[in-house]
N, C-alpha and C positions, 0 to 999 in steps of 0.2 A: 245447203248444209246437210251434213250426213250424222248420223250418232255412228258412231263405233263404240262397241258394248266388250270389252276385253277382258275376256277370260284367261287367269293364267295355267303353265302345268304344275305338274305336281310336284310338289312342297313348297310352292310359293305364295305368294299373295299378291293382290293387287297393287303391289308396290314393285312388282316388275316390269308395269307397264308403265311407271311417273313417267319417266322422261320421252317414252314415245306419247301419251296421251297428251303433255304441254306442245309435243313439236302438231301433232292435230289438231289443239284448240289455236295454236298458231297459223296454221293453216285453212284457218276457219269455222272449224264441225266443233262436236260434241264428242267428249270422248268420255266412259264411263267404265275405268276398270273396276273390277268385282274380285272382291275376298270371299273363296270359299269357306262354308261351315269347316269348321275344326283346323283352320289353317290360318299363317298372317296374325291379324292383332284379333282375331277369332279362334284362336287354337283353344284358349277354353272352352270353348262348344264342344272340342273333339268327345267323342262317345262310339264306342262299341255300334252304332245305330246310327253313323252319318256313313253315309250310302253313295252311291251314284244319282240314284232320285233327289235326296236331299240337293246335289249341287245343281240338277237341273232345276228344281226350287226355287233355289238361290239367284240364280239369272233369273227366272220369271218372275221372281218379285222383282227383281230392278225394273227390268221393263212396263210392271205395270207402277211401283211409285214413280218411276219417271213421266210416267207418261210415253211411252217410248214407241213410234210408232215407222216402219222403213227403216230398220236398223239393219247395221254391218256388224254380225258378229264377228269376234274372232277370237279362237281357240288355240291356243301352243300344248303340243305334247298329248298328254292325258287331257288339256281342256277340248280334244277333239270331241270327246266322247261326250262332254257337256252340250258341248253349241247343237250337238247335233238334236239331243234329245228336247233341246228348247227349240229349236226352228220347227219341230216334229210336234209340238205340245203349246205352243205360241197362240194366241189370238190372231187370226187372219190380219197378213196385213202389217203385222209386228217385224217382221223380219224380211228381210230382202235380197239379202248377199251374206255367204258363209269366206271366211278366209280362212284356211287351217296351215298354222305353222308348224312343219316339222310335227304334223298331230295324225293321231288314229280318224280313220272314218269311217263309226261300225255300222253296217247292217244289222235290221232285226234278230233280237238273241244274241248277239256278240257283245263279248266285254273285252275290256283294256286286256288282262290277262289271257285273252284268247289270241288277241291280236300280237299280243309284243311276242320279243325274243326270251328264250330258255333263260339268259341270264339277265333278264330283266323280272321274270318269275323267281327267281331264286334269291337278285336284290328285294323283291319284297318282303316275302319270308323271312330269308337272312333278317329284314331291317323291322319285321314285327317281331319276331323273338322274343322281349324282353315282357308286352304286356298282350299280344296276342291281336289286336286291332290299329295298332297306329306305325305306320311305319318311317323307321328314323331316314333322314335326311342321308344321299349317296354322299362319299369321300367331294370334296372342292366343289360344291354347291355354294352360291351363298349365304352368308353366315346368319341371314335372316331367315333361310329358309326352316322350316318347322315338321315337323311330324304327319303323316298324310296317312288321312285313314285308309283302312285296309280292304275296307270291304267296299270302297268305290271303285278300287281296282277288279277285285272280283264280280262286281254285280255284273248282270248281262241287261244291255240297254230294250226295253221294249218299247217298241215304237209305237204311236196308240192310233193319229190320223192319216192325212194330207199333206200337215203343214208344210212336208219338204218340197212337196210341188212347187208351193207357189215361191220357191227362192228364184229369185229373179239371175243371179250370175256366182258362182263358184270359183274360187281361187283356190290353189294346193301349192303352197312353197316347200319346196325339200331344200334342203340342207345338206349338203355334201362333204362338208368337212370336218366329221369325225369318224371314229370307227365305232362298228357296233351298232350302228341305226339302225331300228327296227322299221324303218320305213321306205327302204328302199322298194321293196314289193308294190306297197301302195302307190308311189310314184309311178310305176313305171304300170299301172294297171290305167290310172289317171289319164297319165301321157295319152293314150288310146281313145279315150272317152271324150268326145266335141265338148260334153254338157260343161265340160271342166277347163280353166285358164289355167296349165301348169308353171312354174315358176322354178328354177336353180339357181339357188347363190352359195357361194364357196366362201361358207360360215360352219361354226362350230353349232351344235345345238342350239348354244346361246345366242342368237339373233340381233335381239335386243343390246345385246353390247358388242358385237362381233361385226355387225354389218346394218346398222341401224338405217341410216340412209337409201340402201335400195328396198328395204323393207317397206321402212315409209313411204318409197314410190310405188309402191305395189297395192298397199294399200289407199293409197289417192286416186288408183285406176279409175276415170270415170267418173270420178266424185269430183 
């Protein structure tokens, strides 16, 4: 049995993973999606001062109220830049396998904001305007989605140990069927690198509702 620990991206909550987290306790494991501070049925948290650390926070408490120990994270979008900083800050042993959906995967010093596209800089901005830190939900998001703070796009991830040594197998799913993805680069840098199992499925960003099924095979690899 495997825990999968599911992070979502940005302006979401842990309610974008229901129905893939029931078809994994269906298939046996544990599945444990996570609502970031200031987002989800948490968006009262939101503050000026919920960060990029805070969300890696966030996942390291789950892990440790769980009990969580060989865990599969997985990260969609902006929650790349999460997973990474908890497999990186984890208790030895905690983690075991990264899967990133259609998600950034920064190196030390890099943030969201370094990594995306010009006009994904300008949707932030654009969508903090009104109070300066929280920024509003893009045009045909779902209607659940919420306000995403500001400054977790800005921070730059610092990386403290090890912990990413010891991930035992890496997955990188890209997404090919929108335009404007900021991740084509990453992919095709991926593709290159052994340490890495790349993935393409001819899905729209949204995965989870687009192409759920080869997703869930991907993340069973092995498990």
């Amino acid at each position: 049995m495997a825990t999968f620990v599911l992070v979502p991206g940005g302006w979401h909550g842990g309610w974008q993973y229901s129905g893939m987290a029931d078809r994994l306790r269906a298939a046996g494991h544990r599945a444990l999606p996570v609502t970031l501070t200031g987002l989800g049925d948490r968006a009262h948290l939101a503050s000026p001062a919920v960060n990029l650390d805070t969300h890696v926070d966030d996942v390291l408490a789950v892990l440790a109220a769980e009990k969580v120990t060989d865990a599969v994270l997985v990260g969609h979008s902006y929650g790349g830049m999460v997973i990474t900083g908890v497999a990186d800050r984890a208790e030895p042993g905690s983690v075991r396998r990264l899967v990133y959906s259609d998600a950034y995967v920064p190196e030390d010093g890099q943030s969201c904001w370094e990594l995306t596209t010009e006009a994904f800089r300008r949707l932030f901005l654009d969508g903090a305007a009104a109070d300066g830190f929280s920024v509003q939900p893009p045009p045909g998001v779902d209607p659940r989605a919420t306000a995403h703070p500001l400054a977790s796009f800005l921070q730059r991830l610092r990386l403290r140990g090890n912990g990413l040594g010891e991930i035992k197998a890496r997955d990188y799913v890209y997404l090919n069927g929108w335009d404007g993805s900021p991740f084509a680069e990453v992919h095709a840098r991926l593709a290159e690198d052994p340490a890495w199992r790349v993935h393409t499925l001819s899905s729209s960003h949204n995965v989870l509702r687009d192409a759920p099924d080869a997703f869930l095979e991907i993340l069973l690899l092995g498990e």
